[in-house]
C-alpha positions as CSV (number, residue, x, y, z in Angstrom):
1,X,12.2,-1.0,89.6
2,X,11.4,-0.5,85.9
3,X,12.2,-4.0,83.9
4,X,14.8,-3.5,81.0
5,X,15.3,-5.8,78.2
6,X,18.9,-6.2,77.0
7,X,19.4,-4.5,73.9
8,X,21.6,-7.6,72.5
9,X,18.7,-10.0,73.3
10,X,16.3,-7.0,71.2
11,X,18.9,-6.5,68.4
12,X,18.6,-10.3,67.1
13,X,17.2,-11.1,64.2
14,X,13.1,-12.2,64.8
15,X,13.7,-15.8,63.4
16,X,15.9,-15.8,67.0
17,X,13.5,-14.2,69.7
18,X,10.3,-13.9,68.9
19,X,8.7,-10.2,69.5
20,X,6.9,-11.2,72.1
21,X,9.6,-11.3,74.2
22,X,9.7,-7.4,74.1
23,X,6.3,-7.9,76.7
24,X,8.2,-10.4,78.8
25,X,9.7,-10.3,82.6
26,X,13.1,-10.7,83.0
27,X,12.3,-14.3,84.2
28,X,10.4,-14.9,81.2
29,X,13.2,-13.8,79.1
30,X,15.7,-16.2,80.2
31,X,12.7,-19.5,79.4
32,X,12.2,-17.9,76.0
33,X,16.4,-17.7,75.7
34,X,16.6,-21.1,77.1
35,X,13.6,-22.2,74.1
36,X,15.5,-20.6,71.4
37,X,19.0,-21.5,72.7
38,X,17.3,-25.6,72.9
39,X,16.5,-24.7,69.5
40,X,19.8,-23.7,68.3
41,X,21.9,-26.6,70.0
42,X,20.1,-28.8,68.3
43,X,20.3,-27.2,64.6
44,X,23.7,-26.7,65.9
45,X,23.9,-30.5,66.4
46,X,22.1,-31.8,63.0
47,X,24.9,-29.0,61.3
48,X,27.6,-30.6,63.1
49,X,26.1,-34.3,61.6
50,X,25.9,-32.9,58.3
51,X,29.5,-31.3,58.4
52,X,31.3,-34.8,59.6
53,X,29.5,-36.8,57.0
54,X,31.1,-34.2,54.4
55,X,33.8,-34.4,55.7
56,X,33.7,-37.9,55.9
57,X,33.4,-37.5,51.9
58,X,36.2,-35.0,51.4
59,X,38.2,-37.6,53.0
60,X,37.2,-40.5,50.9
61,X,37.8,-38.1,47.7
62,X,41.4,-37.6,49.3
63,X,41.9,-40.9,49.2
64,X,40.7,-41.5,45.6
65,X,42.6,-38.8,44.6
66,X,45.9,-40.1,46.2
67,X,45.2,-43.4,44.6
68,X,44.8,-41.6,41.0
69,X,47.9,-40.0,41.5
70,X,49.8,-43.2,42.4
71,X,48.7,-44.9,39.1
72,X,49.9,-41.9,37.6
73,X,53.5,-42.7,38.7
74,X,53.2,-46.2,38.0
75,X,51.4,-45.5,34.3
76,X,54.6,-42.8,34.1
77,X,56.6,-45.3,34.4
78,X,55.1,-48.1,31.9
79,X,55.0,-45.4,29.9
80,X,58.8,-44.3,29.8
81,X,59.9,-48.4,29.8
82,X,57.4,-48.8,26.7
83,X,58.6,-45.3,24.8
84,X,62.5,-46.5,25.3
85,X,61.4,-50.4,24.1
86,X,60.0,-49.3,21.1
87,X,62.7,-46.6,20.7
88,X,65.5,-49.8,21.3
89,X,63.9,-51.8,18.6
90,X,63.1,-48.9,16.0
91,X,67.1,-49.0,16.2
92,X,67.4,-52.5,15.6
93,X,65.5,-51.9,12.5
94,X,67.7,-50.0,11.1
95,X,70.1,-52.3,11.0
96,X,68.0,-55.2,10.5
97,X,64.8,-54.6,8.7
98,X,63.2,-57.7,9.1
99,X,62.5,-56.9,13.4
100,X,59.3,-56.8,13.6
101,X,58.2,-53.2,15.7
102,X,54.3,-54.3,16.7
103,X,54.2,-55.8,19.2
104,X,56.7,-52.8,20.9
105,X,54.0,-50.8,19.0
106,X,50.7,-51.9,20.5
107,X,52.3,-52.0,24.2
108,X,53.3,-48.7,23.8
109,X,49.9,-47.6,22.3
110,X,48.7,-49.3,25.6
111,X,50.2,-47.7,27.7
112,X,49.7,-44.4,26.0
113,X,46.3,-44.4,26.4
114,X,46.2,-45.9,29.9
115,X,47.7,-42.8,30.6
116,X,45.6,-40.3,28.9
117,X,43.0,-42.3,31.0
118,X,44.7,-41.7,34.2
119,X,44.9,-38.0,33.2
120,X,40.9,-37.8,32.9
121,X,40.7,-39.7,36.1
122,X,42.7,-37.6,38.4
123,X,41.2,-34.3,36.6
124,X,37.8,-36.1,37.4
125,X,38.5,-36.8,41.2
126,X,40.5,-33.4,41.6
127,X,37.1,-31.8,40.6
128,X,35.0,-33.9,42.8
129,X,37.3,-33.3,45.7
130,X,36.9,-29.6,45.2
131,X,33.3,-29.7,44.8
132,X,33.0,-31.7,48.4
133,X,35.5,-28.9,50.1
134,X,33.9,-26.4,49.0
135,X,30.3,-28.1,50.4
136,X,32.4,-28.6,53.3
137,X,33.3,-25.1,53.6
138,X,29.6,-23.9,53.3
139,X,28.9,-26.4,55.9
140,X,31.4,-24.9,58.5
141,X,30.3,-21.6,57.6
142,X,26.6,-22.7,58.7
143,X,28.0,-24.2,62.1
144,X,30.1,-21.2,62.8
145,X,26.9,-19.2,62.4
146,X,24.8,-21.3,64.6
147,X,27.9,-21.0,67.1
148,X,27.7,-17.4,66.7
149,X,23.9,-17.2,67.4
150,X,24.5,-19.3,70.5
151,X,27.1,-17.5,71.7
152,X,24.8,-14.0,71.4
153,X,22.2,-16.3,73.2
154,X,24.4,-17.1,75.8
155,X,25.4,-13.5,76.6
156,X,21.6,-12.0,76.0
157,X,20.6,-15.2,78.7
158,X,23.8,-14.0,81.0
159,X,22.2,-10.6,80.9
160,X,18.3,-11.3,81.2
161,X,20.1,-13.6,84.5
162,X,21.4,-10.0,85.6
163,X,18.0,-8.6,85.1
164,X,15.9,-10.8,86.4
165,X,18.1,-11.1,89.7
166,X,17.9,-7.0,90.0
167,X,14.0,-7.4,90.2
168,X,13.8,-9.7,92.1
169,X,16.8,-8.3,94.7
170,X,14.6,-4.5,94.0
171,X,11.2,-5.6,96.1
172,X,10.0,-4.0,99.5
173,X,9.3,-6.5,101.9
174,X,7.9,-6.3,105.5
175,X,8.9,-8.6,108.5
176,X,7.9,-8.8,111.9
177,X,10.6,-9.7,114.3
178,X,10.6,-10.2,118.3
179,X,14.0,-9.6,120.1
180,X,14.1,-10.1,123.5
181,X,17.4,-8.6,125.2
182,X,18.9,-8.9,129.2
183,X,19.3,-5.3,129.7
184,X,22.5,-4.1,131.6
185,X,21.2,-3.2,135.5
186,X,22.6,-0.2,135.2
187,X,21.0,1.5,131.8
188,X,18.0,3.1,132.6
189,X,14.5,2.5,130.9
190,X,15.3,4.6,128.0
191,X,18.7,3.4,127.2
192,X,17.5,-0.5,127.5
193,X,14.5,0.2,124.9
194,X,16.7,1.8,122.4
195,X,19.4,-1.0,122.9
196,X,16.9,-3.7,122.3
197,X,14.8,-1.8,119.3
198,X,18.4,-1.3,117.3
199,X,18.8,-5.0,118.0
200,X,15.3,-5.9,116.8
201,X,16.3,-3.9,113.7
202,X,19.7,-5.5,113.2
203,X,17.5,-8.8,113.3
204,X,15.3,-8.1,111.0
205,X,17.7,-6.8,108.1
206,X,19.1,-10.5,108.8
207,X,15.9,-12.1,108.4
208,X,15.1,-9.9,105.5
209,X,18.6,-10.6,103.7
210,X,18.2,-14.2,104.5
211,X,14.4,-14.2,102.6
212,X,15.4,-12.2,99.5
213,X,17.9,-14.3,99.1
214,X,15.6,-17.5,99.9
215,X,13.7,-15.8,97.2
216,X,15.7,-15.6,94.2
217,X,15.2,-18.0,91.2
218,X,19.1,-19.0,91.9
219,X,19.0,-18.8,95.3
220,X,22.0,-21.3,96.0
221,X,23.9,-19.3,93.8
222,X,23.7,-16.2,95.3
223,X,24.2,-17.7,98.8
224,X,27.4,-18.9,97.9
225,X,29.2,-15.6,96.3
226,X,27.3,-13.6,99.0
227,X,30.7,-12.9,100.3
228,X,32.0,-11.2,97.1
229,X,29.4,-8.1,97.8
230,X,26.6,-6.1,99.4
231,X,23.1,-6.1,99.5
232,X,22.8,-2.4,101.1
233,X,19.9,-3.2,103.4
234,X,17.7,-0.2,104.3
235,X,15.6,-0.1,106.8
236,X,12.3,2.0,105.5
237,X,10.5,2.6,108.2
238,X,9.5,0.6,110.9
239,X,6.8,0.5,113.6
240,X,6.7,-0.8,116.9
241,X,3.9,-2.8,117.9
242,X,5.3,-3.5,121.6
243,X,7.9,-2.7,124.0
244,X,8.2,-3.8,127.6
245,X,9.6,-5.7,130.5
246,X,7.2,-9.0,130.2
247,X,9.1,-11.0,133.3
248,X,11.4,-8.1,135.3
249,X,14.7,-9.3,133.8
250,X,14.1,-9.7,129.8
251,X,12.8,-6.5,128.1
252,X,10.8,-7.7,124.1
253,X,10.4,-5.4,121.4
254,X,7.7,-6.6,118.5
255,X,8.2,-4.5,115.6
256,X,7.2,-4.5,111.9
257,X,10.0,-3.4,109.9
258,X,9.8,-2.5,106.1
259,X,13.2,-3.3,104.1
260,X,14.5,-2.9,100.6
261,X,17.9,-3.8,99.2
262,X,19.9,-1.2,97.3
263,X,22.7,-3.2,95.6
264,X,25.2,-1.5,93.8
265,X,25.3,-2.2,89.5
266,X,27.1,-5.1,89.8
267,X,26.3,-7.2,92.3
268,X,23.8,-8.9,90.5
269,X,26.8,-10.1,88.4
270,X,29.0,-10.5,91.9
271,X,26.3,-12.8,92.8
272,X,26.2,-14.9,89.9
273,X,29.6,-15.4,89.3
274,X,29.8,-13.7,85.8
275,X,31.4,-11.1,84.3
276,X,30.4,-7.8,85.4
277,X,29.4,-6.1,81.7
278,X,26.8,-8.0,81.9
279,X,25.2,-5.6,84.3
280,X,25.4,-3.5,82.1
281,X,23.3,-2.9,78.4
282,X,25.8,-3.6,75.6
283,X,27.9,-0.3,74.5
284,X,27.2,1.6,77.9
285,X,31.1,1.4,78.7
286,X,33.5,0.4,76.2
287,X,35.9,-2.6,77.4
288,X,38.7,0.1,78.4
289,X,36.3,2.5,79.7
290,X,34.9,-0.8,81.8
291,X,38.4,-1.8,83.0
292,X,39.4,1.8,84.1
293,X,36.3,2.4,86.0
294,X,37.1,1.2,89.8
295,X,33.6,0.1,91.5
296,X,34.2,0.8,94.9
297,X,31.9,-1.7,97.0
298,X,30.5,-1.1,100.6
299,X,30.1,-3.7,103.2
300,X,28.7,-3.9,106.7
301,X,31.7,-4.6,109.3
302,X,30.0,-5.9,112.5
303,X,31.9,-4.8,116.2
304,X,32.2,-6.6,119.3
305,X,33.8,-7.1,122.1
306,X,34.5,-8.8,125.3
307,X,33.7,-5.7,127.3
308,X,30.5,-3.4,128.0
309,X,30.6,0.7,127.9
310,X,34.0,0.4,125.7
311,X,34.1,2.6,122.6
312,X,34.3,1.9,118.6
313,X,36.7,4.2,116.5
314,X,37.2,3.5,112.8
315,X,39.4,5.8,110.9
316,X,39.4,8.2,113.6
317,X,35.7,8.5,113.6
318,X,33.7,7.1,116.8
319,X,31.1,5.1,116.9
320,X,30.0,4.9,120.6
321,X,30.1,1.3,122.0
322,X,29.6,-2.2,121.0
323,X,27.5,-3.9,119.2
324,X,27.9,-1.6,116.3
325,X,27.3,-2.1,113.0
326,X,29.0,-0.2,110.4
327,X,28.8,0.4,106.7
328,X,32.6,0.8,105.4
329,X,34.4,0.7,101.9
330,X,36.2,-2.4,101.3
331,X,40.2,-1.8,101.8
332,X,42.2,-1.1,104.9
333,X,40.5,0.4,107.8
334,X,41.9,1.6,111.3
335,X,40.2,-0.1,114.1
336,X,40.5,1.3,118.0
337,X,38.7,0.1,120.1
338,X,39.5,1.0,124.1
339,X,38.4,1.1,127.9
340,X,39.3,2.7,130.6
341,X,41.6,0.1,132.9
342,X,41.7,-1.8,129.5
343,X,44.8,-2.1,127.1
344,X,43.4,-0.3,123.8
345,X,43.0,-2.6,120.9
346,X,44.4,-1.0,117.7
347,X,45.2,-2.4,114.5
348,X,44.5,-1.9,110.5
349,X,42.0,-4.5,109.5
350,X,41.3,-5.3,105.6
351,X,37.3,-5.8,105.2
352,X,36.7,-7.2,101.7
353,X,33.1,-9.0,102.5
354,X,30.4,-8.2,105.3
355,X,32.7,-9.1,108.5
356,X,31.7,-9.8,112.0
357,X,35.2,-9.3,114.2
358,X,35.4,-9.6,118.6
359,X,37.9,-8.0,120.2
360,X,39.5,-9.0,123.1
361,X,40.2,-6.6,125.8
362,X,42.3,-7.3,128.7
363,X,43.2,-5.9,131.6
364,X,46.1,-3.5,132.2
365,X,47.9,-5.9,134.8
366,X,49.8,-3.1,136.5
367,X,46.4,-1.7,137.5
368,X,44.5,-4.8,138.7
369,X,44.5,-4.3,142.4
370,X,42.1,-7.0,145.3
371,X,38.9,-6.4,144.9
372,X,38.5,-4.7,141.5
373,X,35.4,-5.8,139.9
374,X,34.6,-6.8,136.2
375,X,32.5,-8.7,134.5
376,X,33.0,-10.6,130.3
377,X,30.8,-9.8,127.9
378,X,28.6,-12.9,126.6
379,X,26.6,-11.5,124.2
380,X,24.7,-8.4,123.6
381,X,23.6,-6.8,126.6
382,X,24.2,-10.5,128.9
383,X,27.2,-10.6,130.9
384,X,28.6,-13.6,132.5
385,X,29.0,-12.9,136.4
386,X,30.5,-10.3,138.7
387,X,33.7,-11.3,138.8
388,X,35.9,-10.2,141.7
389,X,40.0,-9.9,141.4
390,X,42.2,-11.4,144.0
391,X,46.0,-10.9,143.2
392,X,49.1,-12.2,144.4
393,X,50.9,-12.4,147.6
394,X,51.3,-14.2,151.0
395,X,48.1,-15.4,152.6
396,X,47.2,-17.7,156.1
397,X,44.5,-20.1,155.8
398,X,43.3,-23.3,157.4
399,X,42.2,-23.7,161.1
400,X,43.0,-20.9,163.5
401,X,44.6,-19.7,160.1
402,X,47.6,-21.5,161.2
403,X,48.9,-22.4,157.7
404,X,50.6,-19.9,155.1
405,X,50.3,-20.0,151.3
406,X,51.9,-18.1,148.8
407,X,49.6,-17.4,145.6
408,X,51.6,-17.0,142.6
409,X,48.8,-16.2,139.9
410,X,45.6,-13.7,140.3
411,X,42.4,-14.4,139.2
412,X,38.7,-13.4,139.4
413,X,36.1,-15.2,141.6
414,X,32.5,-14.9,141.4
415,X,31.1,-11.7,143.9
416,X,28.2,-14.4,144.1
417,X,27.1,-18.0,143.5
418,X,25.9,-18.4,140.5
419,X,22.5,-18.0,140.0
420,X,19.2,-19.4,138.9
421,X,19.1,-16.8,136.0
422,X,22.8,-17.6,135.5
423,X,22.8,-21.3,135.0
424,X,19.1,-21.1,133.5
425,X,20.8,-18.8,129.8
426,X,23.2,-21.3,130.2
427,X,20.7,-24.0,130.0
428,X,18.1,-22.7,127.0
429,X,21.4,-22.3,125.0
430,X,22.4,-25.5,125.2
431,X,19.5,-27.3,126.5
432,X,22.4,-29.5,128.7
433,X,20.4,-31.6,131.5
434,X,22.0,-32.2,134.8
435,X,23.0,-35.1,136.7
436,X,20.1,-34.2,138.8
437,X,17.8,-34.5,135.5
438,X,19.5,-37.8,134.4
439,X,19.2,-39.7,137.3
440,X,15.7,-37.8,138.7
441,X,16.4,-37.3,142.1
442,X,18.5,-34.5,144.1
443,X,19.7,-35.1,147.4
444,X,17.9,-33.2,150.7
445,X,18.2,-33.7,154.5
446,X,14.7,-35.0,156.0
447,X,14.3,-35.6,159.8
448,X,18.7,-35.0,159.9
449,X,18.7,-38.0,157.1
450,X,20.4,-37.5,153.6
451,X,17.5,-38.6,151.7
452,X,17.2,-38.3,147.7
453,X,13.9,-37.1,146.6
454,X,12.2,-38.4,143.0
455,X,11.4,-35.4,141.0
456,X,13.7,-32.8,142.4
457,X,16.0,-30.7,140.6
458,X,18.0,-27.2,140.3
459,X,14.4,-25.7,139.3
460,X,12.5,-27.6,141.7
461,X,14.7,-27.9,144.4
462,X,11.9,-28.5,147.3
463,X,11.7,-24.4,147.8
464,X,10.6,-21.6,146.4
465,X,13.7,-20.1,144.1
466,X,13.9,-17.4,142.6
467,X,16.3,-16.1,139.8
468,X,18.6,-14.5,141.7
469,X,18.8,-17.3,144.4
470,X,22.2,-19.7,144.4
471,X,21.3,-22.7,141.6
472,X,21.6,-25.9,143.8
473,X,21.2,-29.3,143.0
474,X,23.9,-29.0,141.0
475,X,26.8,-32.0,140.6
476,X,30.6,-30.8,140.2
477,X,30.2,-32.0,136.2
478,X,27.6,-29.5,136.0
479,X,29.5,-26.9,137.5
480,X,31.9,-27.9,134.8
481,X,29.6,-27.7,132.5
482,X,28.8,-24.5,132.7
483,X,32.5,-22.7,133.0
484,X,33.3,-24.6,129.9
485,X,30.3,-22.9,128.5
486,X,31.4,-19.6,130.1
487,X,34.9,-20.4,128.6
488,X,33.8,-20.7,124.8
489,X,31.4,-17.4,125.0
490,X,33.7,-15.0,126.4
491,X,36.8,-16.5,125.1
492,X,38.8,-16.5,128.6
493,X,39.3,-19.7,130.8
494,X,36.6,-20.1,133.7
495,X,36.8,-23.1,136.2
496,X,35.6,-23.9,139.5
497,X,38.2,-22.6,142.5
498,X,40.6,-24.4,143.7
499,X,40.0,-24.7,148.1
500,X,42.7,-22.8,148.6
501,X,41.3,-19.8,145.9
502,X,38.1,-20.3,147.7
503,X,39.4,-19.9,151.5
504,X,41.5,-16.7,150.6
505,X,38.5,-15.0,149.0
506,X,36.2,-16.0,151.4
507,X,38.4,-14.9,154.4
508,X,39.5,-11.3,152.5
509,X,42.5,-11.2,155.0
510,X,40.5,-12.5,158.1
511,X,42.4,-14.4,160.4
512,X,39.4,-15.7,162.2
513,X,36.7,-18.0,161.7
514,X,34.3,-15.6,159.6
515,X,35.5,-12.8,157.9
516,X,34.2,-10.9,160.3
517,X,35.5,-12.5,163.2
518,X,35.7,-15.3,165.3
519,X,32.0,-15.5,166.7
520,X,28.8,-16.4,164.3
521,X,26.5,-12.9,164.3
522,X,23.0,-14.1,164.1
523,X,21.2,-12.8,161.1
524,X,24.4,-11.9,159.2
525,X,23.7,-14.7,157.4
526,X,21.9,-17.4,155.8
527,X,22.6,-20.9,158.4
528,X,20.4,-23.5,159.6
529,X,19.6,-21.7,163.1
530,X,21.0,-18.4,162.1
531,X,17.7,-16.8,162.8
532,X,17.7,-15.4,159.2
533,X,13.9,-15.6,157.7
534,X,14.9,-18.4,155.6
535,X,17.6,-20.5,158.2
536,X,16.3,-24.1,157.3
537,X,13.9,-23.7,154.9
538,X,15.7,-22.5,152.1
539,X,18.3,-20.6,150.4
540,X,18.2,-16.9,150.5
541,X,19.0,-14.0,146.9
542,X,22.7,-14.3,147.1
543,X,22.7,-10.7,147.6
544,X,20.7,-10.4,150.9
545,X,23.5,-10.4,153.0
546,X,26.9,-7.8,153.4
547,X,29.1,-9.0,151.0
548,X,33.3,-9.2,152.5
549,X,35.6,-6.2,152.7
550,X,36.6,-8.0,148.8
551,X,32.6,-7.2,147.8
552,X,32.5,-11.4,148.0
553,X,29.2,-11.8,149.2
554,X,27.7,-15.6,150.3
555,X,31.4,-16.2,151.9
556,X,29.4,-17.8,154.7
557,X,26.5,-19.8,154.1
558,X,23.6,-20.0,152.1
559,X,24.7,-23.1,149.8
560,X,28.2,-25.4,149.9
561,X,29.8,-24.4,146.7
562,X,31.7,-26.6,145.1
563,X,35.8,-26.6,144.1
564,X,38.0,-27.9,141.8
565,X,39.7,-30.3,144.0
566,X,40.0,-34.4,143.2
567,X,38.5,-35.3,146.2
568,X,35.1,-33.8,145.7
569,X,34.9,-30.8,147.9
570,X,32.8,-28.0,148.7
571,X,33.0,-25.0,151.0
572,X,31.7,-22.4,152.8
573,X,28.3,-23.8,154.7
574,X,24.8,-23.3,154.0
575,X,21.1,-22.7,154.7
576,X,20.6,-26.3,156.9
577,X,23.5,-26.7,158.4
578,X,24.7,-25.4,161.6
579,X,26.9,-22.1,161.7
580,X,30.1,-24.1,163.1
581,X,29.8,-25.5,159.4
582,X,30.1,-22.2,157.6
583,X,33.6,-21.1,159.1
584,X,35.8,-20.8,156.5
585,X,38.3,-23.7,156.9
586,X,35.5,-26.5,157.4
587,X,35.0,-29.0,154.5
588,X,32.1,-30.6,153.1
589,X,32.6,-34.5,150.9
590,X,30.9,-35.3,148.3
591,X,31.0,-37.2,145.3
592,X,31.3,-35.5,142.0
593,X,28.4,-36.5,140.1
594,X,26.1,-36.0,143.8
595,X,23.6,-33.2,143.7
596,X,21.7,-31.4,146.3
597,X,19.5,-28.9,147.3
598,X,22.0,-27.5,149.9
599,X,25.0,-27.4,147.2
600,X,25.7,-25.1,144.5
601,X,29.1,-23.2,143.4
602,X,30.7,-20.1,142.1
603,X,33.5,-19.8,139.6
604,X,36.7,-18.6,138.6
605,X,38.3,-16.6,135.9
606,X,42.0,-17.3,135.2
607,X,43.8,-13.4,134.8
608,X,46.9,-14.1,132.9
């Protein structure tokens, strides 16, 4: 960018800016301003001095003046007592020549010239009154000029600010940025690389905003009118070192990505908080040429929502599906954004600043039938889990399913226990620490003995895990933990099941002991003795099993998962304990804040 020198700061007179400055930077401008304006407030300040001590004088001379003028009145009056005294005895005279007039004479001759006196006096102080006014005057006239000079310094400095935060907003910069993204299981190769390079990129105009920014001489500033415009990132060009798969679940892009800023004319002044002519070189727009002129400013309005594979419209245009980001006009804007089996979100939205907005889909209720499955969005490209949807009606439960219960309310359960890789993104997010942790032991059965092992925890759990095995060693206030987590990222309300909620989805209609009947099949699943290849050694992928006739998979064994109820408990069985254990009315007790390696739990999403 080519540097400009305002023409006000070039058009002052040289005993104001030296001629030097015309080789200056705009940063260099505003410290030579700032010299000569230091310079100026403090003539300014000896001329203000000088002009109080005349006044100071012009107001004494007032007062002398006043004074002169009030022995004129009193002298007036001597005078017009002595003139009618000597008149009264001149009379007298007349009649009687031998009154003797002078004494009357000589007071009146006084008096007279008192007078006269008087009259040379106030000419005197009216003359030296006028001489300190008009002293005054010149002295006014000499602070009004250094005002004036001040006031052009102020505006050429508010303009060399301008300048000097164009160049500095104007240079190319480079960043390397790493994104790392949890690709959807069902986008292929191609799709997950592009996902996770545009993410890389949308990361690195953030990092790059955030440095020029960082950069700026008034950097705090800027940061707080930020919201009053547009820096107009541009990605250059960028080049991608790597991008791969580094641990089967998380795919990392390493790119270098050059950036420049194209603000519009005025943002500089936007930033600063000033008046926007001062973008602009003196006489380039006259004031009403300024005023009509309507800068229309562009801003980047960031889409998400709760939902994956929905789709962005905006004005009618589309815009595929979220994330997006999306340079718009600030003003009123149409905003659709819809999915099948979804009600549509649509509404006009006014964007007057970069904007991040989340929608929230939900369901269509008349469509939500057993065993629909969905899953929340919890950031880009992670969802929380498989949720499956059980829905109102009349259901039997309890031993020999001799008890029935009438659910008012659906919901969504979890198709599995949640998982290692599950509660681990809940964990490096909020770096929580489980009862497990706290107290450094997790409970196991040894030689048919609870026993609670030093050391052991939900990652260390005496077995092999891997991250699609059930979590264990996890206490009901962890479990808690982690639907309140689930709760705040996807905005809906997540809890553990209640036993009731957990028996119905378990059972998917069955009226026997397993969902699948009344007698234990032997490697259908994961039981101490089940002869599955991990019975009593450890837990099994929560998928390695037939799910239900609901898709509810891990209804039977594998780990006790815990519910909601007061009493502490936990259903549904698991790796080391016998099959009788797993049928879907039996109970295990435990108390809240236990953990152990045979216990984990799935969770619940409240459908309203």
């Amino acid at each position: 960018m080519r540097t400009r020198l305002s023409t006000l700061v070039l058009a002052l007179t040289p005993c104001f800016v030296s001629t030097s400055v015309l080789a200056e930077s705009p940063a260099n401008t505003v410290m030579v301003i700032d010299d000569q304006l230091f310079s100026k407030h403090t003539e300014l300040k000896n001329a203000l001095q000088t002009r109080n001590q005349q006044q100071e004088i012009v107001s004494q001379r007032k007062k002398n003046l006043d004074q002169v003028k009030q022995q004129t009145n009193e002298l007036n009056d001597k005078f017009t007592a002595a003139k009618t005294q000597l008149e009264n005895d001149y009379q007298r005279m007349i009649d009687d020549p031998s009154v003797d007039l002078a004494a009357t004479q000589a007071n009146y001759q006084a008096v007279w010239k008192q007078l006269k006196q008087n009259q040379a006096d106030q000419l005197d102080a009216e003359q030296q009154l006028e001489e300190a006014q008009q002293l005054l005057a010149t002295n006014n006239a000499q602070v009004r000029a250094i005002e004036d000079d001040i006031s052009k310094f102020d505006d050429a400095k508010l303009r060399a600010r301008a300048e000097r935060l164009k160049t500095e907003l104007a240079n190319e910069q480079q960043v390397n940025v790493s994104f790392t993204n949890r690709c959807q299981s069902d986008m292929t190769l191609a799709q997950c690389d592009a996902q996770t390079r545009e993410l890389a990129l949308q990361k690195a105009v953030n990092m790059f905003q955030k440095l020029l920014i960082e950069q700026t001489t008034e950097s705090q500033l800027v940061e707080a009118n930020m919201h009053k415009t547009s820096l107009n990132v541009h990605v250059l060009r960028h080049k991608v070192n790597q991008s791969e798969f580094y641990d089967g679940e998380r795919y990392r892009a390493l790119i270098d990505v050059s950036l420049e800023a194209r603000p519009s004319d005025t943002a500089a002044c936007s930033l600063l908080a000033i008046d926007k002519k001062y973008c602009f070189e003196p006489g380039f727009l006259s004031d009403q040429q300024f005023a009509e002129q309507k800068e229309v400013a562009w801003v980047t309005f960031s889409v998400r929502s709760n939902q994956y594979d929905d789709k962005v419209f905006v004005d009618g245009v589309s815009y595929g599906s979220t994330p997006v980001e999306i340079m718009l006009p600030v003003g009123e804007h149409h905003v659709v954004i819809k999915k099948e089996g979804y009600k549509t979100f649509d509404q006009t939205i006014t964007i007057n600043a970069d904007r991040s907005f989340r929608a929230h889909l939900k369901q269509k209720s008349n469509e939500l039938k057993a065993g629909d499955q969905f899953a929340d969005l919890i950031s880009a490209g992670v969802k929380a889990p498989q949720l499956v949807a059980i829905v109102p009606g009349q259901y039997l439960i309890g031993e020999n399913a001799s008890n029935q219960y009438f659910l008012d309310h659906a919901f969504g359960i979890g198709a599995t226990p949640v998982t290692v890789g599950q509660f681990d993104n809940f964990v490096r997010q909020t770096d929580y620490q489980t009862d497990a942790e706290l107290k450094n032991t997790c409970t196991a059965i040894e030689n048919g003995e609870v026993t609670a092992i030093a050391k052991s925890y939900w990652r260390n759990p005496g077995f092999k895990q891997s991250a699609n095995s059930p979590v264990v060693c996890i206490s009901r206030n962890d479990a808690n933990a982690y639907a309140k987590w689930l709760s705040n990222q996807t905005g809906y309300q997540y809890r553990l099941p209640s036993e009731d909620e957990w028996e119905i989805a378990a059972r998917a209609g069955s009226q026997a002991n397993y969902w699948w009947g009344n007698h234990f099949v032997a490697g259908d699943a994961n039981t101490g003795w089940s002869s599955s290849p991990w019975a009593n050694i450890s837990t099994s992928p929560v998928d390695a099993f037939k799910p239900n006739s609901l898709g509810i998979y891990d209804a039977v064994g594998n780990v006790w998962q815990w519910t909601k109820d007061s009493q502490g408990i936990a259903k549904g069985g698991a790796w080391n304990f016998s099959p009788a254990k797993a049928v879907a009315h039996e109970r295990l007790y435990l108390s809240p804040a236990s953990a152990a390696n045979y216990v984990g739990f799935r969770v619940v999403r409240v459908i309203n």
